[in-house]
PyMOL commands that place a pseudoatom at each C-alpha (Angstrom):
pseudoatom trace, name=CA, resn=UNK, resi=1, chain=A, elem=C, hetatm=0, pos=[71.023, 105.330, 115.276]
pseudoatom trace, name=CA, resn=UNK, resi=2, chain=A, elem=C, hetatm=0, pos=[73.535, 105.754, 118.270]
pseudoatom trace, name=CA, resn=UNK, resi=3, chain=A, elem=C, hetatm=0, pos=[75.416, 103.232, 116.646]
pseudoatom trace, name=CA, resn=UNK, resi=4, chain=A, elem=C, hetatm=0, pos=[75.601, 104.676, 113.047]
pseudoatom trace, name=CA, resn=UNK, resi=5, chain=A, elem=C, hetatm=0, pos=[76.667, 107.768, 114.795]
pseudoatom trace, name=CA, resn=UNK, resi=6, chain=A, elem=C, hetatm=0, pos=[79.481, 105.876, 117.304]
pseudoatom trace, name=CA, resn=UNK, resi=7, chain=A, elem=C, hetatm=0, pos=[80.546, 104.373, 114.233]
pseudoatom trace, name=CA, resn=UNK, resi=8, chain=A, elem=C, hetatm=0, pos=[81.324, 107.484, 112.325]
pseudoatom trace, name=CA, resn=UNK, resi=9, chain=A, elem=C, hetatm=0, pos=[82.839, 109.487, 115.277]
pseudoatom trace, name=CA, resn=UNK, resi=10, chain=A, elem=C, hetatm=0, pos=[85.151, 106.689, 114.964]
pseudoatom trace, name=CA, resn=UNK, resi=11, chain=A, elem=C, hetatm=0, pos=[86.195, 106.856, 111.323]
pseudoatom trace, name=CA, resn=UNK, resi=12, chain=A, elem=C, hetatm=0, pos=[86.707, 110.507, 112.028]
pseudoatom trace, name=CA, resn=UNK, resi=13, chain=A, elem=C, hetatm=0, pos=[88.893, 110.018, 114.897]
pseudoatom trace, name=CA, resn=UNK, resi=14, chain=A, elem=C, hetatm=0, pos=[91.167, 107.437, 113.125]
pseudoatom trace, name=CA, resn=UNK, resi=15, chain=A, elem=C, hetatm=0, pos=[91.380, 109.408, 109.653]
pseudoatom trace, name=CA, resn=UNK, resi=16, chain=A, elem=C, hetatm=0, pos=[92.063, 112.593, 111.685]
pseudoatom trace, name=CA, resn=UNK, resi=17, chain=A, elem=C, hetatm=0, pos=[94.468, 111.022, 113.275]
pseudoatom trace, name=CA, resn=UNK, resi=18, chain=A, elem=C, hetatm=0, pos=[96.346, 109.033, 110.408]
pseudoatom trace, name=CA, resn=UNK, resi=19, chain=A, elem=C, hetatm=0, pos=[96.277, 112.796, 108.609]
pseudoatom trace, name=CA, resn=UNK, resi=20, chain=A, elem=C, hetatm=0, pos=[97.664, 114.464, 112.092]
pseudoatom trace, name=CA, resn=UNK, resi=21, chain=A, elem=C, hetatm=0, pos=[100.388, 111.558, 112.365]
pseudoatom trace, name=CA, resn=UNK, resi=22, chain=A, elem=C, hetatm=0, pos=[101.562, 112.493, 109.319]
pseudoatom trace, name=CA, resn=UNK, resi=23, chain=A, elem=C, hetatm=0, pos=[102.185, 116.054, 109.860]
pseudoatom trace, name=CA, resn=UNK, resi=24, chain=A, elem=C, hetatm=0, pos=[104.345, 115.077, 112.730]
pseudoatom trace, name=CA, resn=UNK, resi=25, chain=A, elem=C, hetatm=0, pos=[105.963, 112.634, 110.692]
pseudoatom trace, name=CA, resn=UNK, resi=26, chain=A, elem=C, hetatm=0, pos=[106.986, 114.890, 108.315]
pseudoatom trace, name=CA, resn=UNK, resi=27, chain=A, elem=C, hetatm=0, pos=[107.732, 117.766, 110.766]
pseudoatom trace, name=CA, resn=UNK, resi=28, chain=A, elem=C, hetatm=0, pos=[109.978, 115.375, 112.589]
pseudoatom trace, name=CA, resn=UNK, resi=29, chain=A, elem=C, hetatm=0, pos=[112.032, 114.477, 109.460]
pseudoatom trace, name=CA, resn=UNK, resi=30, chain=A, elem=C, hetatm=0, pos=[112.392, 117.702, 108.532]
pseudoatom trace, name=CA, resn=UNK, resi=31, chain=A, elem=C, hetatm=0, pos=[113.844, 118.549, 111.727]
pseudoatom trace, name=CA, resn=UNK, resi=32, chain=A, elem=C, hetatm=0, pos=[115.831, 115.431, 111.881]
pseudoatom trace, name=CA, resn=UNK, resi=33, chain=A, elem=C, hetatm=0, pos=[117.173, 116.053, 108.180]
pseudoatom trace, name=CA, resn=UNK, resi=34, chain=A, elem=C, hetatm=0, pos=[117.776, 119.663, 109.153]
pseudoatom trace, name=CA, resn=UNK, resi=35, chain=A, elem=C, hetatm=0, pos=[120.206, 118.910, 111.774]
pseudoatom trace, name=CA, resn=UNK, resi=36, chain=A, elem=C, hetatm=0, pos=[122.302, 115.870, 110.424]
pseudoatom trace, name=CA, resn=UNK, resi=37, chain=A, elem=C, hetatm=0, pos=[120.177, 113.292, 112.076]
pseudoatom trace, name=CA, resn=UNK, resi=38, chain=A, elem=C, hetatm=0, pos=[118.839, 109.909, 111.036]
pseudoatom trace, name=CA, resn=UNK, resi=39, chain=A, elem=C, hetatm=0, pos=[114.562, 109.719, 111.655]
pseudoatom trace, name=CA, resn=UNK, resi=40, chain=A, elem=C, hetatm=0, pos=[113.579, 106.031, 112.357]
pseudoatom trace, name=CA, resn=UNK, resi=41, chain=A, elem=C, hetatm=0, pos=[110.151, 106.112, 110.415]
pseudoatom trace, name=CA, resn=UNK, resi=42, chain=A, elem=C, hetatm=0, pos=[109.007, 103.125, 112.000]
pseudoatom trace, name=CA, resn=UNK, resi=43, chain=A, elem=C, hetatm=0, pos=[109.957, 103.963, 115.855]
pseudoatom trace, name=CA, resn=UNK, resi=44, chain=A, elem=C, hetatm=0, pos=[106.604, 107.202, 116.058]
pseudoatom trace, name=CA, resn=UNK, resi=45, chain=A, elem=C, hetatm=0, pos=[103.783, 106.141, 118.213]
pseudoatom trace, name=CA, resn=UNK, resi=46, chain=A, elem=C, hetatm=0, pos=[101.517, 108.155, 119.602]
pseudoatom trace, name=CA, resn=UNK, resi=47, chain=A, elem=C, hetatm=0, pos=[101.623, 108.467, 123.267]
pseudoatom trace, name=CA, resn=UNK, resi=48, chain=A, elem=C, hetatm=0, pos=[98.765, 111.473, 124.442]
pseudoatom trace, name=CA, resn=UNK, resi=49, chain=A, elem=C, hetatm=0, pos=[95.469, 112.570, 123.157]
pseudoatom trace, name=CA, resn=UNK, resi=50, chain=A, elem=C, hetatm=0, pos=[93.431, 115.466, 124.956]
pseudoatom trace, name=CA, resn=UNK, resi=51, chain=A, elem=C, hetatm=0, pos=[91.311, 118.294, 124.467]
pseudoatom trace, name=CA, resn=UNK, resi=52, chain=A, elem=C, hetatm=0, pos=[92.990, 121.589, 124.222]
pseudoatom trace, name=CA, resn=UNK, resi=53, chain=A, elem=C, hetatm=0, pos=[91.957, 125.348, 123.243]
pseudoatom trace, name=CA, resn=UNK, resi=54, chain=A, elem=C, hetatm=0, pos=[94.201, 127.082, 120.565]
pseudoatom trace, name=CA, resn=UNK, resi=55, chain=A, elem=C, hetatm=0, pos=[94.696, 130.210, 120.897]
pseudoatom trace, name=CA, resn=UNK, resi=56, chain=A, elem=C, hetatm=0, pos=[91.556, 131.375, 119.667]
pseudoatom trace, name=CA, resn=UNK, resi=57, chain=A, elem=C, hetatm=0, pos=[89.700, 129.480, 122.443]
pseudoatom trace, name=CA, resn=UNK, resi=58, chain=A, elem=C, hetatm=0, pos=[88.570, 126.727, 120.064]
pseudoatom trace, name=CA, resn=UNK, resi=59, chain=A, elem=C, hetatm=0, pos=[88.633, 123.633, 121.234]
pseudoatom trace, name=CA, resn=UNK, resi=60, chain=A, elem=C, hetatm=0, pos=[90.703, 120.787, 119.184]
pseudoatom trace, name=CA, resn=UNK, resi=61, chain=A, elem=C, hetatm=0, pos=[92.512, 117.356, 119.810]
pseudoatom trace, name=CA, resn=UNK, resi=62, chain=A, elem=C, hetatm=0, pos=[96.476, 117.771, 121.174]
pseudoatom trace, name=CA, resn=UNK, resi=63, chain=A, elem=C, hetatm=0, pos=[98.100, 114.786, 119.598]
pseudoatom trace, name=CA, resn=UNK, resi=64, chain=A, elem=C, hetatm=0, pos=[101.956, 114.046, 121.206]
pseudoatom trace, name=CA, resn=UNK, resi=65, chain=A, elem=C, hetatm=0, pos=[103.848, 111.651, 119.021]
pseudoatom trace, name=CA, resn=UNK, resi=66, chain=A, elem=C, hetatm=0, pos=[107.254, 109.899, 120.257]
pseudoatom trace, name=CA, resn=UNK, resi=67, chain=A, elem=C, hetatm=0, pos=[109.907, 109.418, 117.763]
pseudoatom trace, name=CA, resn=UNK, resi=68, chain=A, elem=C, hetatm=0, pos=[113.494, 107.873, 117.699]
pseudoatom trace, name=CA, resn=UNK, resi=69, chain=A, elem=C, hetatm=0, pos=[116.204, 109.147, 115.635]
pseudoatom trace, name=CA, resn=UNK, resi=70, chain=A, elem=C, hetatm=0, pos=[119.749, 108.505, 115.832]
pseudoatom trace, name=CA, resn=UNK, resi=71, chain=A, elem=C, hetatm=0, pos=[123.057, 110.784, 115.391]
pseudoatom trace, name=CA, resn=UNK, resi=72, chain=A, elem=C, hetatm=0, pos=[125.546, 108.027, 114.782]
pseudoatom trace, name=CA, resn=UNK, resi=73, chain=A, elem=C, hetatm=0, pos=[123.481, 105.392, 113.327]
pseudoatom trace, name=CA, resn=UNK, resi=74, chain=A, elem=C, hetatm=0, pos=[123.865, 102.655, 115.944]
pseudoatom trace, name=CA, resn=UNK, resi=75, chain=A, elem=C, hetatm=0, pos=[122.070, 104.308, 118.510]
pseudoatom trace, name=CA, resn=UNK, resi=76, chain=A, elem=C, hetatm=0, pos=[118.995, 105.272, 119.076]
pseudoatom trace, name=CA, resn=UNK, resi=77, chain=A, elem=C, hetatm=0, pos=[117.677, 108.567, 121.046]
pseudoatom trace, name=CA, resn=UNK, resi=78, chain=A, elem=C, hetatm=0, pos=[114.003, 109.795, 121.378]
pseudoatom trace, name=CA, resn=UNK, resi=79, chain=A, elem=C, hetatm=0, pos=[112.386, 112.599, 120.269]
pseudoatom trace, name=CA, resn=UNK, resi=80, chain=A, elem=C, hetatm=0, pos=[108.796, 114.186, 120.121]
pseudoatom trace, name=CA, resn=UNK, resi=81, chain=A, elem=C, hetatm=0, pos=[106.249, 116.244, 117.899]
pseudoatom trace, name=CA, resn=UNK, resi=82, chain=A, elem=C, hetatm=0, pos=[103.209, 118.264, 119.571]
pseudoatom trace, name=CA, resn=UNK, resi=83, chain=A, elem=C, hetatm=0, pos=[100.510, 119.103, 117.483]
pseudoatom trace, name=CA, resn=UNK, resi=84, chain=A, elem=C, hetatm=0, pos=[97.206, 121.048, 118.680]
pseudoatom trace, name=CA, resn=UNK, resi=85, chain=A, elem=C, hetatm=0, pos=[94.705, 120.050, 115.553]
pseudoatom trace, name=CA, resn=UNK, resi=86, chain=A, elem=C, hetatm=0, pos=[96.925, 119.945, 112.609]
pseudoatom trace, name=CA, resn=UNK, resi=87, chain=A, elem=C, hetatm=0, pos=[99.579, 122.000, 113.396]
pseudoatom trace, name=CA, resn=UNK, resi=88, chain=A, elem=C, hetatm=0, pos=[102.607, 121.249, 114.559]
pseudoatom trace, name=CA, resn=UNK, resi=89, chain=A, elem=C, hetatm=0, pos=[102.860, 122.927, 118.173]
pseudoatom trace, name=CA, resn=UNK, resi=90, chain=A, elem=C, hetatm=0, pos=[106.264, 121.770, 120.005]
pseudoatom trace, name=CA, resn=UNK, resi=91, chain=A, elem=C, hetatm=0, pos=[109.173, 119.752, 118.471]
pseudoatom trace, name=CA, resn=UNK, resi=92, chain=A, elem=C, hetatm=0, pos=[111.365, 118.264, 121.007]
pseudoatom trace, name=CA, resn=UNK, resi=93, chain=A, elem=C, hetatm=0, pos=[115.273, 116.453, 119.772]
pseudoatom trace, name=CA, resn=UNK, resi=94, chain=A, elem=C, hetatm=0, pos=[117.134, 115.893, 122.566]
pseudoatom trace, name=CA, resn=UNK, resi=95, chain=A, elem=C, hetatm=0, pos=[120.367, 117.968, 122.910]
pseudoatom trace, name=CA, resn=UNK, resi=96, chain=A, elem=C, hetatm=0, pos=[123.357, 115.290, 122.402]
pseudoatom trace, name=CA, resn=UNK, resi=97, chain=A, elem=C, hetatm=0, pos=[125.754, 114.757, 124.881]
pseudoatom trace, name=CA, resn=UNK, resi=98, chain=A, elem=C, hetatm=0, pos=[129.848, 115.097, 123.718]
pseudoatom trace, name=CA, resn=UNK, resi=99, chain=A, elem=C, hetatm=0, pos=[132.754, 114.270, 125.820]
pseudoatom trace, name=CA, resn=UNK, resi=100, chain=A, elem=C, hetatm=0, pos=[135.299, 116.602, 125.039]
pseudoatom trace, name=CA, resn=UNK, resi=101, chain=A, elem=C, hetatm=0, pos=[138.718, 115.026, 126.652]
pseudoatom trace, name=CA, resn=UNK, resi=102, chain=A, elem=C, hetatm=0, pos=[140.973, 117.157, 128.761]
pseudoatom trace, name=CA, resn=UNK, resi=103, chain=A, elem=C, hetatm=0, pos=[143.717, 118.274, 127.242]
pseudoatom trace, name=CA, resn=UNK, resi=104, chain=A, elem=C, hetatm=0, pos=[145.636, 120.366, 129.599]
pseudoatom trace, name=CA, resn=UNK, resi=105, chain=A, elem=C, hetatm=0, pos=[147.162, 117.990, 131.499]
for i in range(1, 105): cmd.bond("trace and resi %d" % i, "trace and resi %d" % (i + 1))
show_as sticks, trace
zoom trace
């Protein structure tokens, strides 16, 4: 019986997390798409999983997903989506970096 149930906690877990992956998937292109940037589909991997309370006080999964998208197209920078259950909680893109050369010289 422990088993049967071990088993489907597990199915759970990995369909709730294939659905949750792709709401960050699609949050992150969005964002990406938004600002002119380039969304590597095959770079997200999930780095965290922990127990978190919304703001409700339930108590649900906090998924953080690393991304890489480039501005250029031959580079690569990293990004990341934070969802708390299925919503999408934080979206982090990096701020890029321009050299502006001086001109009063």
């Amino acid at each position: 019986m422990l088993f049967l149930v071990l088993t489907a906690v597990g199915v759970w877990f990995w369909l709730d997390s294939l659905k949750t992956r792709e709401i960050g998937v699609n949050a992150a292109r969005s964002a990406c798409q938004d600002d002119g940037l380039q969304f590597l589909d095959e770079t997200v991997v999930g780095t965290s999983v922990r127990l978190a309370r919304d703001d409700a006080g339930r108590l649900k999964l906090r998924r953080i997903y690393a991304f890489e998208y480039s501005d250029t197209g031959n580079d690569r920078r990293s990004g990341s989506v934070t969802l708390l259950g299925h919503e999408v909680e934080f979206l982090h893109v990096r701020p890029h970096l321009y050299v502006i050369p001086n001109t009063h010289e």
